[in-house]
C-alpha positions as CSV (number, residue, x, y, z in Angstrom):
1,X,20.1,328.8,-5.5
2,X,21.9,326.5,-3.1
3,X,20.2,323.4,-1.8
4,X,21.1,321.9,1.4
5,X,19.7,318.6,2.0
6,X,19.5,317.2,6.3
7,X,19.8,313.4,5.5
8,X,20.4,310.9,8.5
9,X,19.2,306.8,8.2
10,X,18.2,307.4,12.1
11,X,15.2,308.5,12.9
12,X,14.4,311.3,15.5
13,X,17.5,313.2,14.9
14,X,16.2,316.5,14.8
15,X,15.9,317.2,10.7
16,X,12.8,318.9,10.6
17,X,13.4,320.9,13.5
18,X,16.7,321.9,12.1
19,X,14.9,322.2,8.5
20,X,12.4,324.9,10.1
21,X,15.1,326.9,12.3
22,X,17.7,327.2,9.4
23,X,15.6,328.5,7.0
24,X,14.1,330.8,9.3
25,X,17.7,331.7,10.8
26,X,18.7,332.4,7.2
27,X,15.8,334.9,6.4
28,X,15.8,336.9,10.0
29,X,19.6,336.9,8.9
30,X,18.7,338.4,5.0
31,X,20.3,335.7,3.6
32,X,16.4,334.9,1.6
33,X,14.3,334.1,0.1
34,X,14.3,330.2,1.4
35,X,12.4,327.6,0.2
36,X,11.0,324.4,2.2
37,X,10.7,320.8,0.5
38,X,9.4,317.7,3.0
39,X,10.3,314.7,1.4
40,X,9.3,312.5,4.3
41,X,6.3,310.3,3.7
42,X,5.3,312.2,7.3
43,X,5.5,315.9,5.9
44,X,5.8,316.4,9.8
45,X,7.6,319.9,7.9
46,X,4.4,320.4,5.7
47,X,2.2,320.5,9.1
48,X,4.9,322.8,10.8
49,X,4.5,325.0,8.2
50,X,0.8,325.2,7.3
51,X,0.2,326.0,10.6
52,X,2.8,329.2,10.7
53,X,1.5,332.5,10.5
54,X,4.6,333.9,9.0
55,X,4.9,334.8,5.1
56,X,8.7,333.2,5.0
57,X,10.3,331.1,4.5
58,X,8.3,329.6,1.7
59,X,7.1,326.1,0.8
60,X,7.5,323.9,-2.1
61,X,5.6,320.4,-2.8
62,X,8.0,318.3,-4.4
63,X,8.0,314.5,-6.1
64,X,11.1,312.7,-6.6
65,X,10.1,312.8,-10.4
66,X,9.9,316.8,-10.5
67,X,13.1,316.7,-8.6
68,X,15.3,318.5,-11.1
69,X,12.7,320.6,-12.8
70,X,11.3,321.7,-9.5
71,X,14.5,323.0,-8.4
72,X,15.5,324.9,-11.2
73,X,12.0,326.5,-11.4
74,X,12.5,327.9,-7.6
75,X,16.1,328.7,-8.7
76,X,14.7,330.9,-11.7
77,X,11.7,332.2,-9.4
78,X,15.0,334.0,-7.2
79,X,15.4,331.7,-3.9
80,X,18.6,331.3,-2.7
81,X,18.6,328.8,-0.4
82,X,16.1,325.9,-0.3
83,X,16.5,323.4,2.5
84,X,15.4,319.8,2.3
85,X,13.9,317.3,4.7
86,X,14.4,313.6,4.1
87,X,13.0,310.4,5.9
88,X,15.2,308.3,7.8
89,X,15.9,305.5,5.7
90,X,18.6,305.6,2.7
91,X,16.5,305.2,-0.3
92,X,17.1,305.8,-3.9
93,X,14.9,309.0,-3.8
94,X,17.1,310.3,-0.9
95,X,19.7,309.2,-2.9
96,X,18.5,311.7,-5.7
97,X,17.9,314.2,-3.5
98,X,21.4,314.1,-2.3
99,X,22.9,314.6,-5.6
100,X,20.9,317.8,-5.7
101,X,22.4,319.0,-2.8
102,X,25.2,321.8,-3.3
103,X,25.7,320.4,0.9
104,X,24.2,317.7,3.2
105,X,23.9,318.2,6.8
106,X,23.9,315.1,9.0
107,X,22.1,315.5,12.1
108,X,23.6,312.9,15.0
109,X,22.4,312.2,18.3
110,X,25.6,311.5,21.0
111,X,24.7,308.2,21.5
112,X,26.4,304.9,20.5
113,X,23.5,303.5,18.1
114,X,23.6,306.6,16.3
115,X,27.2,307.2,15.8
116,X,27.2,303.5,14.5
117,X,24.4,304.3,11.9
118,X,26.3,307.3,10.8
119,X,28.4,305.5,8.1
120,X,25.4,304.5,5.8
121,X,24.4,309.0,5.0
122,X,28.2,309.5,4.8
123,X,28.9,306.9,2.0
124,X,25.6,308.6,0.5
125,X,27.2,311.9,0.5
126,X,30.6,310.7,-0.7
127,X,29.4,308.2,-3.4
128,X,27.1,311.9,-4.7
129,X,30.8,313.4,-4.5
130,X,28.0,316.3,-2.6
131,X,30.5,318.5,0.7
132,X,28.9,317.5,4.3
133,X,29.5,317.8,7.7
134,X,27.5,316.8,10.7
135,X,25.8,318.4,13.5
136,X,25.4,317.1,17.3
137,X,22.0,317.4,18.3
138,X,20.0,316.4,21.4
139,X,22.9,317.0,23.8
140,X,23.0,317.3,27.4
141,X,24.7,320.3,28.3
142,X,28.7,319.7,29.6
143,X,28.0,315.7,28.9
144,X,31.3,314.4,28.0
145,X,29.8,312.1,25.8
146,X,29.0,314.7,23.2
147,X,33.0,315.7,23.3
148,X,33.5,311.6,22.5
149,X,30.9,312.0,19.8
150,X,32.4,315.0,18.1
151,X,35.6,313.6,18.3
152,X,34.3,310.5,16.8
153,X,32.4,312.0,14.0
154,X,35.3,314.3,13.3
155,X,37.1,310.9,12.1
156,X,34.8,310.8,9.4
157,X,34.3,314.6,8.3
158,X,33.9,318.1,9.2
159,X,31.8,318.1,12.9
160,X,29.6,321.6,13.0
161,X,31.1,323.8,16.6
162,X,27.3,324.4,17.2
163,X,25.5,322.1,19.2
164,X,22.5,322.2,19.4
165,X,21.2,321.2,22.9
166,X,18.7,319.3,24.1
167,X,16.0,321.6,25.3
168,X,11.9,321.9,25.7
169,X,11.8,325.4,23.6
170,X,13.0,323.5,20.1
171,X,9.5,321.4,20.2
172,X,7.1,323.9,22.5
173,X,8.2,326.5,19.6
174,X,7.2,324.7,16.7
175,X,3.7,323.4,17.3
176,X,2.1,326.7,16.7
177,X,4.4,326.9,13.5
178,X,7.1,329.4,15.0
179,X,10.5,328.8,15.9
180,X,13.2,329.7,19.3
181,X,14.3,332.4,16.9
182,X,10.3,334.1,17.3
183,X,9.9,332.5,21.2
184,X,12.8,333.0,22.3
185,X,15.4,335.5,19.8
186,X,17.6,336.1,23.1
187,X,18.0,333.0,24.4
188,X,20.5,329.9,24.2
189,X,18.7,327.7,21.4
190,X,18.2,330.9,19.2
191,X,22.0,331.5,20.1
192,X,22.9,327.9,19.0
193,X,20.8,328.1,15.7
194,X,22.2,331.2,14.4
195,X,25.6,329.9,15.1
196,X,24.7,326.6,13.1
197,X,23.0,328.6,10.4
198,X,26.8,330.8,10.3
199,X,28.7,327.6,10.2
200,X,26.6,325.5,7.2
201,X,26.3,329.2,5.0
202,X,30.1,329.4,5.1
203,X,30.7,325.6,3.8
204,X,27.9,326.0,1.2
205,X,29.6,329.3,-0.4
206,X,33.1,327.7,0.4
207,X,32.4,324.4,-0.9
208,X,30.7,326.4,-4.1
209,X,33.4,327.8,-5.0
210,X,35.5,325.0,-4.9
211,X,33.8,323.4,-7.2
């Protein structure tokens, strides 16, 4: 099983939303079974998913003490991807959770506070020695300040070619539990999130094997 952990110190990011579409981009893809852990004291991803109709992807409760065990139990029980949502602060659980992670994914707003807070998850990623890479989200379509903020991040690490826009669908989808990729399977966000799902499945298996 391969874990990917969405870790960001900023808040409001988009790491449950992304959290719910991947793993559902990854099963409509047959890349499953995919398991769920919420992490954050909010389990905004718990309610999300209690309230989907859907069989898949799965959910796992999780405590930072079970952390190892747990994962190796949903490894065993034939998941191949479980994807993790952490709270926006840069604790020593996250920090545990990290090291777990075969990649982390770090959502970024295009905004100057947010590019500033960016250096806290990516010393967390490279003091775990764990692969990452980081995703633009909440961008305005052809705003040149997500090309500055790519080319910004891209100083740091890998920057993710999807963007993932910001649009009323990613939040009107998910209160009834669903996702763009059930609302919406033709449109531009579904387009965006199975073009982000591509990208981070070929680091993990390329970053695997590298290891």
């Amino acid at each position: 099983m391969k874990t990917l952990v969405l870790a960001s110190q900023k808040g409001g990011v988009g790491k449950t939303t992304l959290a719910a579409h991947l793993a559902v981009a990854a099963e409509k893809a047959g890349d499953g079974p995919c398991v769920l852990i919420d992490t954050d004291p909010q389990a905004s991803l718990a309610a999300w998913w209690n309230g989907r109709k859907a069989d898949t992807p799965a959910f796992a409760p999780v405590t930072p003490q079970e952390l190892t065990r747990k994962l190796e139990a949903l490894s065993q029980a034939g998941y191949a991807y479980a994807f993790i949502d952490t709270p926006p602060a840069i604790t020593e659980s996250i920090r545990a959770w990290v090291a777990q992670a075969d990649f982390v994914l770090i959502p970024t707003r295009p905004s100057p506070l947010d590019l500033r807070a960016v250096g806290s998850t990516v010393e967390l990623a490279l003091t775990a020695n764990r692969p990452f890479a980081f995703v633009v989200t909440q961008a305005k379509p052809n705003s040149r300040l997500t090309v500055q903020a790519m080319a910004a991040l891209s100083v740091h690490g890998v920057v993710s070619p999807a963007i993932v826009h910001d649009r009323v669908d990613y939040a009107a989808s998910m209160i009834d539990g669903r996702t763009v990729l059930e609302t919406d399977p033709k449109g531009r966000s579904a387009a965006e999130i199975i073009e982000l799902w591509s990208f981070v499945k070929a680091r993990m298996n390329e970053d695997k094997k590298s290891r």
